[in-house]
Biopython code that builds the backbone (N, CA, C, O; Angstrom):
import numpy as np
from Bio.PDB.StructureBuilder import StructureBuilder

atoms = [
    (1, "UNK", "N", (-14.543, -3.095, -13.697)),
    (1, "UNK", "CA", (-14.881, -1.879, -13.006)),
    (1, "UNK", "C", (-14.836, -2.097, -11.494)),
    (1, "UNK", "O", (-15.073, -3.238, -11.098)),
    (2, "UNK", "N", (-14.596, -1.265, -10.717)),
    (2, "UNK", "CA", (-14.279, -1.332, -9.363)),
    (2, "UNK", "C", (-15.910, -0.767, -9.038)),
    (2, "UNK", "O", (-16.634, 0.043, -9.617)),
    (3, "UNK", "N", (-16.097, -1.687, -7.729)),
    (3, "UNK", "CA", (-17.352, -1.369, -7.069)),
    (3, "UNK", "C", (-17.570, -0.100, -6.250)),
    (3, "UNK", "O", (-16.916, 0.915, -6.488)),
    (4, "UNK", "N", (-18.392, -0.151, -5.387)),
    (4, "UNK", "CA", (-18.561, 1.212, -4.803)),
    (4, "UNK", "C", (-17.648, 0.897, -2.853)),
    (4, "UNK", "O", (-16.946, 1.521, -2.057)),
    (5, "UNK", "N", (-18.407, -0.644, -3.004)),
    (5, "UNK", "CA", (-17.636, -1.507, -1.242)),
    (5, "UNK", "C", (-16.466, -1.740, -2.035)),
    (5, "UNK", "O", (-16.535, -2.967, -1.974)),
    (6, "UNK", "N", (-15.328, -1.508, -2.812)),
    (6, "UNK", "CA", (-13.758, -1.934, -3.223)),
    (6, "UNK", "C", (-13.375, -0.836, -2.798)),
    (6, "UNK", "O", (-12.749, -0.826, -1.738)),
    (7, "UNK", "N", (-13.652, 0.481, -3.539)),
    (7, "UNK", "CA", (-13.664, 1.753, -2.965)),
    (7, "UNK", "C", (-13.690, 2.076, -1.414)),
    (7, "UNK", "O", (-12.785, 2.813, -1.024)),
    (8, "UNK", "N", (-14.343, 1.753, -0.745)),
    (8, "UNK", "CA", (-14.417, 1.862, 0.597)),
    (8, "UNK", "C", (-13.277, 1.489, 1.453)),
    (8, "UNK", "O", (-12.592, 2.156, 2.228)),
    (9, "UNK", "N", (-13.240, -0.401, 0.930)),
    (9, "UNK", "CA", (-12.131, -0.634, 1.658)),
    (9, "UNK", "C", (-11.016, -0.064, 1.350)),
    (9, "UNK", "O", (-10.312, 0.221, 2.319)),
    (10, "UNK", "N", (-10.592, 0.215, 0.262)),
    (10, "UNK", "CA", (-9.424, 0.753, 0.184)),
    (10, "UNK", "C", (-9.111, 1.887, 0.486)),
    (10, "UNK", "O", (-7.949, 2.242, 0.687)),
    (11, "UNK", "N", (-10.540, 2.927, 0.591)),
    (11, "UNK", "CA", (-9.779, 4.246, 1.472)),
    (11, "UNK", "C", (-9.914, 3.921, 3.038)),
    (11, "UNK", "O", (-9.503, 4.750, 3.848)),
    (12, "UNK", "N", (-10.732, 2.208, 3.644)),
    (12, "UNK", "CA", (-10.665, 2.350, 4.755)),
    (12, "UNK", "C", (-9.348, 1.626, 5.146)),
    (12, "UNK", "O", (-8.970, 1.641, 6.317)),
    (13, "UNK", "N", (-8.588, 0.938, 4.084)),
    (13, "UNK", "CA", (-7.004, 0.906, 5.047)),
    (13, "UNK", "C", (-6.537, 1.207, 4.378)),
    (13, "UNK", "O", (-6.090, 0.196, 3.837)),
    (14, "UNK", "N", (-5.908, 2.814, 3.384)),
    (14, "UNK", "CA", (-5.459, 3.582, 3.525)),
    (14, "UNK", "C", (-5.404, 4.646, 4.356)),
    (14, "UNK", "O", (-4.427, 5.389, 4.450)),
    (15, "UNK", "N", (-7.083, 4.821, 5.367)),
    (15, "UNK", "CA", (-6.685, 5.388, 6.108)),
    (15, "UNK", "C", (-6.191, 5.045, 7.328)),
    (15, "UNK", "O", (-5.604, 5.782, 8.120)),
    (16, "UNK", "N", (-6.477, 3.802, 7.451)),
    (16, "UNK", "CA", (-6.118, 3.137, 8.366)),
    (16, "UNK", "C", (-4.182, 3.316, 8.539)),
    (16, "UNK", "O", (-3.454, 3.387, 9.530)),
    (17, "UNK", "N", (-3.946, 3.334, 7.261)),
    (17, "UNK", "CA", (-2.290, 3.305, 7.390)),
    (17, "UNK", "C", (-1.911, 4.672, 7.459)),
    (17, "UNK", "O", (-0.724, 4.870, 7.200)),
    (18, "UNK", "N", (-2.698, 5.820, 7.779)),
    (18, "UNK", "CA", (-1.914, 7.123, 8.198)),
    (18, "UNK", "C", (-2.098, 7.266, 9.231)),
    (18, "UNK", "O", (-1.188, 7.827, 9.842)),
    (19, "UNK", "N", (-3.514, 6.806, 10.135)),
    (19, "UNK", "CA", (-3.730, 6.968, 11.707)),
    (19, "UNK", "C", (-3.119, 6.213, 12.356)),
    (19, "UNK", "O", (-3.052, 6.609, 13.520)),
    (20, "UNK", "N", (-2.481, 5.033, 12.140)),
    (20, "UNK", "CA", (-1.459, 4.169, 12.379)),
    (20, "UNK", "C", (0.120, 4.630, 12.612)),
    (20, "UNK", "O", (0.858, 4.369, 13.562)),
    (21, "UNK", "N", (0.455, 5.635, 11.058)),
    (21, "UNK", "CA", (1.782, 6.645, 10.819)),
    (21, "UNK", "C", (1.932, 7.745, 12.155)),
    (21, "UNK", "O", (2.919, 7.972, 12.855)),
    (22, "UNK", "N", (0.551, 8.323, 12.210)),
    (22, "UNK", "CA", (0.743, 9.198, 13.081)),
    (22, "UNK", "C", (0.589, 8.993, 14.441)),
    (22, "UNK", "O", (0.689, 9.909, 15.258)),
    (23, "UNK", "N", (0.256, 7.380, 14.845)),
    (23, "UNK", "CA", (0.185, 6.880, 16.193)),
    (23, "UNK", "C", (1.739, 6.777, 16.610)),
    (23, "UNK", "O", (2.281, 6.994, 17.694)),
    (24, "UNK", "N", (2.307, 6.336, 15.268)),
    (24, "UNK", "CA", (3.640, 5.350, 15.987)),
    (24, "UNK", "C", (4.665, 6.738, 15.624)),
    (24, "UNK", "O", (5.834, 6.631, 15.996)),
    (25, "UNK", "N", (4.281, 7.951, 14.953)),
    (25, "UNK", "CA", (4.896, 9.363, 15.510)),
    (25, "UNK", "C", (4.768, 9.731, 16.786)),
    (25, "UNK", "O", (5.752, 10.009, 17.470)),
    (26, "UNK", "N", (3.435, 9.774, 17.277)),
    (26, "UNK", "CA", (2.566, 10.067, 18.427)),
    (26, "UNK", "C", (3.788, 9.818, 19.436)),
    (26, "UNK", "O", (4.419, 10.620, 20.124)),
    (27, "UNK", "N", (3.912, 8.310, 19.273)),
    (27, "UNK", "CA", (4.755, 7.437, 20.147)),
    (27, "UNK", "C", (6.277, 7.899, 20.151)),
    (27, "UNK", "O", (7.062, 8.130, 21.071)),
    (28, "UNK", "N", (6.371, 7.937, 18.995)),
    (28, "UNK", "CA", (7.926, 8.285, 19.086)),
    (28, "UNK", "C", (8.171, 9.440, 19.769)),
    (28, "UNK", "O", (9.041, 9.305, 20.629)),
    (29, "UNK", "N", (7.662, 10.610, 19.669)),
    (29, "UNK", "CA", (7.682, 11.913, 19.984)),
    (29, "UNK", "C", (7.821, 11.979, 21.721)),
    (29, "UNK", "O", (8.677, 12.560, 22.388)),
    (30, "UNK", "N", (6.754, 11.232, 22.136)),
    (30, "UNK", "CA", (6.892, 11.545, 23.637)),
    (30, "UNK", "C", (8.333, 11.352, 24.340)),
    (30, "UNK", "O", (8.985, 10.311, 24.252)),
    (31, "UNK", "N", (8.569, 12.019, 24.751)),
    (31, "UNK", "CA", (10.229, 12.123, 25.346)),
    (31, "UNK", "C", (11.350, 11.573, 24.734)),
    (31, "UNK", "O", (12.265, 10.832, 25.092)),
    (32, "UNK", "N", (10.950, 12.276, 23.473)),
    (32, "UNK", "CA", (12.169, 12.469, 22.498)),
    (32, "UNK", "C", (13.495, 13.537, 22.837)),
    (32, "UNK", "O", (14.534, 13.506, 22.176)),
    (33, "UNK", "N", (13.335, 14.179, 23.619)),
    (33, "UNK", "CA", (14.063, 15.507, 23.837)),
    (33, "UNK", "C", (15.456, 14.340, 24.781)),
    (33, "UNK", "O", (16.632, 14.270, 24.425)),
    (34, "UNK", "N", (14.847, 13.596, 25.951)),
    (34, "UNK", "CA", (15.569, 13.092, 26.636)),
    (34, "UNK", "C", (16.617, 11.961, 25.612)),
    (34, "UNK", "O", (17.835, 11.788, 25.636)),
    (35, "UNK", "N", (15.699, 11.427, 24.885)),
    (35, "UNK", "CA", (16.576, 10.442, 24.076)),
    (35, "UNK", "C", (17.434, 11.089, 23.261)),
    (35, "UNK", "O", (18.454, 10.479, 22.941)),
    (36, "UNK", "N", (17.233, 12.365, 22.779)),
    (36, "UNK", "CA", (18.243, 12.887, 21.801)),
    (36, "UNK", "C", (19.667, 13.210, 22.368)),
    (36, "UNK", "O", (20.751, 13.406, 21.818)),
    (37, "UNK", "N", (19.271, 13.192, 23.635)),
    (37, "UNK", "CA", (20.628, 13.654, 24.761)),
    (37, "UNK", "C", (20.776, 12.364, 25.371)),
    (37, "UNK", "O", (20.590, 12.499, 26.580)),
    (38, "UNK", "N", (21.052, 11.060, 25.041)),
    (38, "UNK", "CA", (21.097, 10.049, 25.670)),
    (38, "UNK", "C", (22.635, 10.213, 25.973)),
    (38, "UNK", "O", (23.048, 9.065, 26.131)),
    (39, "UNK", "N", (23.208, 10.702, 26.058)),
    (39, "UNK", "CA", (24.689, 10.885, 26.326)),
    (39, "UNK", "C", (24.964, 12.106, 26.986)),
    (39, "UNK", "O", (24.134, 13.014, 27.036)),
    (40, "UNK", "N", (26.400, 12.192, 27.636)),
    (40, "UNK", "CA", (26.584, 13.428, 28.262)),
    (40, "UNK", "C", (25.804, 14.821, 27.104)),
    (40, "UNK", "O", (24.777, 15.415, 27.434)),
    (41, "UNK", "N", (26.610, 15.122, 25.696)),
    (41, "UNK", "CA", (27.311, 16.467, 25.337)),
    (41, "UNK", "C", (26.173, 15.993, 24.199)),
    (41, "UNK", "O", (25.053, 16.459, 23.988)),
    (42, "UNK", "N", (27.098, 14.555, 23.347)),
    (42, "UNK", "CA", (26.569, 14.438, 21.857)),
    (42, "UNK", "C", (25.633, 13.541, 21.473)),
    (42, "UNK", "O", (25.471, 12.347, 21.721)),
    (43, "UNK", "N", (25.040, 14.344, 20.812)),
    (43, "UNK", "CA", (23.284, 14.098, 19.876)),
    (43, "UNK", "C", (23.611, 12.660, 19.519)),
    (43, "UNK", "O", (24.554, 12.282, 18.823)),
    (44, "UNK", "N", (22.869, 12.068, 19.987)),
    (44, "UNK", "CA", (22.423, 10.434, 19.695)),
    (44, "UNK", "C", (21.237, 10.176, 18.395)),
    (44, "UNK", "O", (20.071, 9.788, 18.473)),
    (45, "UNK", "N", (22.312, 10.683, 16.848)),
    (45, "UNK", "CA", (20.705, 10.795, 15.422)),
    (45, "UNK", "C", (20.713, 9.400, 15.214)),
    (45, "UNK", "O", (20.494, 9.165, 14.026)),
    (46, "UNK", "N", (20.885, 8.330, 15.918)),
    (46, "UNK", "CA", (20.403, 6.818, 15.767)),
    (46, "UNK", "C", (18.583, 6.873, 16.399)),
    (46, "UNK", "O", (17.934, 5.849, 16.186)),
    (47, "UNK", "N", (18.021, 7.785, 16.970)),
    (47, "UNK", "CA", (17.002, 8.342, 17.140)),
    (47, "UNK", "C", (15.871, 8.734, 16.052)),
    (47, "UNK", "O", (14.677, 8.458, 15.940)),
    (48, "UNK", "N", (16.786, 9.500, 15.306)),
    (48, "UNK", "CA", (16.573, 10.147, 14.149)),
    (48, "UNK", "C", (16.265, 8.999, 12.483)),
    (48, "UNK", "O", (15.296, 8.829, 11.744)),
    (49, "UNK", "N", (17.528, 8.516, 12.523)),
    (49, "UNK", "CA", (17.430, 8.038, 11.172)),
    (49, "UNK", "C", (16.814, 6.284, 11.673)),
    (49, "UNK", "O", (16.030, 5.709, 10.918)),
    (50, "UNK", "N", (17.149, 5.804, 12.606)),
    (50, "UNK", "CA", (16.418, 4.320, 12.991)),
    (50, "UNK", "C", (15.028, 4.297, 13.586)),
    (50, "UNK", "O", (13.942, 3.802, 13.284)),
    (51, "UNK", "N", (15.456, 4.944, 14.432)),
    (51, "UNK", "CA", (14.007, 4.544, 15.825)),
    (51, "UNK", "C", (12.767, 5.492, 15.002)),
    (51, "UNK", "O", (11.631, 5.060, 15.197)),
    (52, "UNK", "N", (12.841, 6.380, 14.362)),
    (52, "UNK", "CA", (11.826, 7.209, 14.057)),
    (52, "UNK", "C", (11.125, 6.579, 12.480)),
    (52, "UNK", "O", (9.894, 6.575, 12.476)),
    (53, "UNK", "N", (11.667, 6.170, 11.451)),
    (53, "UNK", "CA", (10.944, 5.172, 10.554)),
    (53, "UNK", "C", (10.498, 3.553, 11.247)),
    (53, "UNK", "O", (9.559, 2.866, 10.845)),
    (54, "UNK", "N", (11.461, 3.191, 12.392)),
    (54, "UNK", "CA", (10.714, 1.831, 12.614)),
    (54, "UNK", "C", (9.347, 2.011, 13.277)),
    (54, "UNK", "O", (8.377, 1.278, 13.085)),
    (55, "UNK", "N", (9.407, 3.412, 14.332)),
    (55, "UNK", "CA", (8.111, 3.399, 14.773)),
    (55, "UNK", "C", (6.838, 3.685, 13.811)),
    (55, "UNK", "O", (5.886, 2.905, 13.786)),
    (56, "UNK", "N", (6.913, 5.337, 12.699)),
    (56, "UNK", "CA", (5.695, 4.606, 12.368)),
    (56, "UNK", "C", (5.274, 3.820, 11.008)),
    (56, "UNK", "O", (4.220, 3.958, 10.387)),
    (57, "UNK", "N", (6.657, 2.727, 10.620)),
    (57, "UNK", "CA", (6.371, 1.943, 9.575)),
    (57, "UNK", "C", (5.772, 0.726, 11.047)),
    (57, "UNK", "O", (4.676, 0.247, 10.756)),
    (58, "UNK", "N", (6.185, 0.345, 12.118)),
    (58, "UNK", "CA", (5.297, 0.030, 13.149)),
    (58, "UNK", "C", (3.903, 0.196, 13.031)),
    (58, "UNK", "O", (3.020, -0.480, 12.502)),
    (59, "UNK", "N", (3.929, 1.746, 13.936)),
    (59, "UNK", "CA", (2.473, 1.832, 14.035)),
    (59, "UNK", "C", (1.693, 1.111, 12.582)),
    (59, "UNK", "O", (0.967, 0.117, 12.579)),
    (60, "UNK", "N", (2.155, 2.059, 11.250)),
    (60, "UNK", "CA", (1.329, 1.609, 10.181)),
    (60, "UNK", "C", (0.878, 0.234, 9.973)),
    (60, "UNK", "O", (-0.186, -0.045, 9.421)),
    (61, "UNK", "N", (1.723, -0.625, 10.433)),
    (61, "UNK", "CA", (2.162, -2.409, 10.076)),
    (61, "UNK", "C", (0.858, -3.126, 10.876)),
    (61, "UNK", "O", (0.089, -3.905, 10.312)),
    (62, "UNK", "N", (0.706, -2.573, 12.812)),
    (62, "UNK", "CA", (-0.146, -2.640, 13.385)),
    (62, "UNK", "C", (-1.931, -2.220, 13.300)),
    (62, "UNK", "O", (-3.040, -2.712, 13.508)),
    (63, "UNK", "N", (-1.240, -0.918, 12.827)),
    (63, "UNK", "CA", (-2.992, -0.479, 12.169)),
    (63, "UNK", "C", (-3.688, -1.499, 11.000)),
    (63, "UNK", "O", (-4.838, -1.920, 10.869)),
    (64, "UNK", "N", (-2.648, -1.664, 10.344)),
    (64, "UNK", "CA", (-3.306, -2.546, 9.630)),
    (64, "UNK", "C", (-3.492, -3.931, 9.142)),
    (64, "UNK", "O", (-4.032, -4.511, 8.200)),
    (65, "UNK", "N", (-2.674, -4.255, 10.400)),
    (65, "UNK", "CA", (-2.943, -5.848, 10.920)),
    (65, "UNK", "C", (-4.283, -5.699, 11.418)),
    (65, "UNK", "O", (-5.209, -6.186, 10.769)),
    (66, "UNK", "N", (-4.561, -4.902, 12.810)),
    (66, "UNK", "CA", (-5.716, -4.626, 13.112)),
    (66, "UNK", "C", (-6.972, -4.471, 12.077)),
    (66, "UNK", "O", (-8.056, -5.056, 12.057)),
    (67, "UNK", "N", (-6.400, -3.428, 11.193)),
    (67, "UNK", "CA", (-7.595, -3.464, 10.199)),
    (67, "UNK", "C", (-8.209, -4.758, 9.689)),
    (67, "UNK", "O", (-9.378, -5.133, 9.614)),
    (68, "UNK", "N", (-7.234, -5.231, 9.413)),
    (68, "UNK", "CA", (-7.456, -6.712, 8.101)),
    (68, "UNK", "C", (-8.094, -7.509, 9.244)),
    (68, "UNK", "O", (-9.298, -7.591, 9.004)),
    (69, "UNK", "N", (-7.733, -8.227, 10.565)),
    (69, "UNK", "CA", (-8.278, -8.709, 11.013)),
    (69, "UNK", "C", (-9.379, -8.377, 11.048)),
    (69, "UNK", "O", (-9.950, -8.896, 10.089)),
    (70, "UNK", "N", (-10.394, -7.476, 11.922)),
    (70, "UNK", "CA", (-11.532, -6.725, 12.179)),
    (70, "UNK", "C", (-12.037, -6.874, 10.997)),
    (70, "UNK", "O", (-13.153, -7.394, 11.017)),
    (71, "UNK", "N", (-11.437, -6.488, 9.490)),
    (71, "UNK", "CA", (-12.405, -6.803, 8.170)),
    (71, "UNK", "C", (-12.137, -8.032, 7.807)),
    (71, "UNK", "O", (-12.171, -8.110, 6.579)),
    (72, "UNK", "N", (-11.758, -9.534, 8.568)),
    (72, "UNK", "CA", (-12.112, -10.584, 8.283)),
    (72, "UNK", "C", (-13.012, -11.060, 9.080)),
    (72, "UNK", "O", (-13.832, -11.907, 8.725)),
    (73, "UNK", "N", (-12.954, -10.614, 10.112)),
    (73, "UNK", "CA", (-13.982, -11.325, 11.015)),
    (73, "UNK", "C", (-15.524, -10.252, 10.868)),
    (73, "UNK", "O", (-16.562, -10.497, 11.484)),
    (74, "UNK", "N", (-15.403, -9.489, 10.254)),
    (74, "UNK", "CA", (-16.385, -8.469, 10.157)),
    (74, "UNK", "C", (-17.045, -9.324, 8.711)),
    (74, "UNK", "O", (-18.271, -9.302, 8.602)),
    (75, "UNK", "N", (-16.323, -9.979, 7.750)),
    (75, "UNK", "CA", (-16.603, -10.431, 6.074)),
    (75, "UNK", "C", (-17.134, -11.853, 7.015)),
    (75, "UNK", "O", (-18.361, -11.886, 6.926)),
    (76, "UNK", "N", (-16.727, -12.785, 7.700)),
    (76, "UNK", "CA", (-16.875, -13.806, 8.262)),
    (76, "UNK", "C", (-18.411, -13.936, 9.271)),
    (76, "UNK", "O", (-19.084, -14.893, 9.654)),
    (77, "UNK", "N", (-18.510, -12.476, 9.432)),
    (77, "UNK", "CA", (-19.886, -13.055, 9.912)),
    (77, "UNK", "C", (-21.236, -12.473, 9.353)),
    (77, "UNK", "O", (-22.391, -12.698, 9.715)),
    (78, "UNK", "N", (-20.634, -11.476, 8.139)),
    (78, "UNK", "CA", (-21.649, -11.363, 6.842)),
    (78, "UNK", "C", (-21.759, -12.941, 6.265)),
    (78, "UNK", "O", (-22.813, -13.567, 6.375)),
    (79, "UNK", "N", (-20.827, -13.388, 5.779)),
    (79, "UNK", "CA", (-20.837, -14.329, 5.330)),
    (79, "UNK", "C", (-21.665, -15.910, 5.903)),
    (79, "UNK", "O", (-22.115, -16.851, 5.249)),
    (80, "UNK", "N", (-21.617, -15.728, 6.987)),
    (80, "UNK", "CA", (-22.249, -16.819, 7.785)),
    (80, "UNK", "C", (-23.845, -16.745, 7.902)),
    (80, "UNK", "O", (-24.580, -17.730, 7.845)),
    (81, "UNK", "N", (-24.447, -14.849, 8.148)),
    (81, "UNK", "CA", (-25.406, -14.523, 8.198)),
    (81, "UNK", "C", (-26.282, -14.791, 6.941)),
    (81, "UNK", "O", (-27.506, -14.887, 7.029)),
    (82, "UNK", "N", (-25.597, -14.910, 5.753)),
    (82, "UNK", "CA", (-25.867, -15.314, 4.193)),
    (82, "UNK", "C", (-26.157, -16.504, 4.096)),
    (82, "UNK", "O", (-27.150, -16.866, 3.465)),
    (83, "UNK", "N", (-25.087, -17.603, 4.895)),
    (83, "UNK", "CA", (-25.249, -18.928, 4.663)),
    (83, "UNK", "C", (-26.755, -19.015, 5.547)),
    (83, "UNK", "O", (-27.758, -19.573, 5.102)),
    (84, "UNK", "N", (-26.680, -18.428, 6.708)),
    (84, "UNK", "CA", (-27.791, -19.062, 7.755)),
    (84, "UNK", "C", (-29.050, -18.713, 7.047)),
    (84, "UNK", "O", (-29.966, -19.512, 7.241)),
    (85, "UNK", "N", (-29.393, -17.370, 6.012)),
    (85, "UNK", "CA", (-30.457, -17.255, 5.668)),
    (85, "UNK", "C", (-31.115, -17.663, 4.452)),
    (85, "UNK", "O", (-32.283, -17.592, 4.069)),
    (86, "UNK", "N", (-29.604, -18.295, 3.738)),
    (86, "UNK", "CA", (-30.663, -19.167, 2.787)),
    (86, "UNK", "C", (-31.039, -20.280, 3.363)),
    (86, "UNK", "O", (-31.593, -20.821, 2.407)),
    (87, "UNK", "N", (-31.166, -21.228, 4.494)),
    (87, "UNK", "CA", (-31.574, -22.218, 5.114)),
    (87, "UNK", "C", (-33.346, -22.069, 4.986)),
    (87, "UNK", "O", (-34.076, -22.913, 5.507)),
]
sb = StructureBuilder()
sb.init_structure("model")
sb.init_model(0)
sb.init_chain("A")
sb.init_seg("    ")
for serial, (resi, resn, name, xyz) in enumerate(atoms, 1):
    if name == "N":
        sb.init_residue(resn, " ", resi, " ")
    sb.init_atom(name, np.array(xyz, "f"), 0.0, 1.0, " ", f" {name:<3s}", serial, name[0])
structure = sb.get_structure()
């Protein structure tokens, strides 16, 4: 049976991996208009089909590097606080 803290973490980096999706949209978006015209006349969709999944499979990748770290060092000093108090 899954606990009630398994539950948690997992909707906390799942959500972690959409605020991440929509950072590295966030990102992409800002002066997108200029990049789509990176040329005189014709539409540059290497914009489109590349740069726009790397950013937010990016962002996502980052959010939740971030996450995992922060919930190891967050488990790491529960864990220490456990050791110190059975002393």
């Amino acid at each position: 049976m899954i606990s009630m803290g398994e539950r948690m973490q997992a909707a906390g980096g799942c959500l972690t991996a959409a605020v991440g999706a929509g950072a590295g949209l966030a990102l992409w978006s800002v002066g997108v208009q200029e990049r789509l015209r990176r040329f005189e006349q014709s539409p540059d969709w290497s914009v489109l089909y590349a740069e726009l999944p790397l950013m937010v499979l990016g962002g996502t990748a980052a959010a939740l590097g971030l996450w995992a770290l922060a919930h190891r060092v967050l488990l790491r000093r529960v864990l220490l606080r456990r050791v110190r108090s059975r002393r």
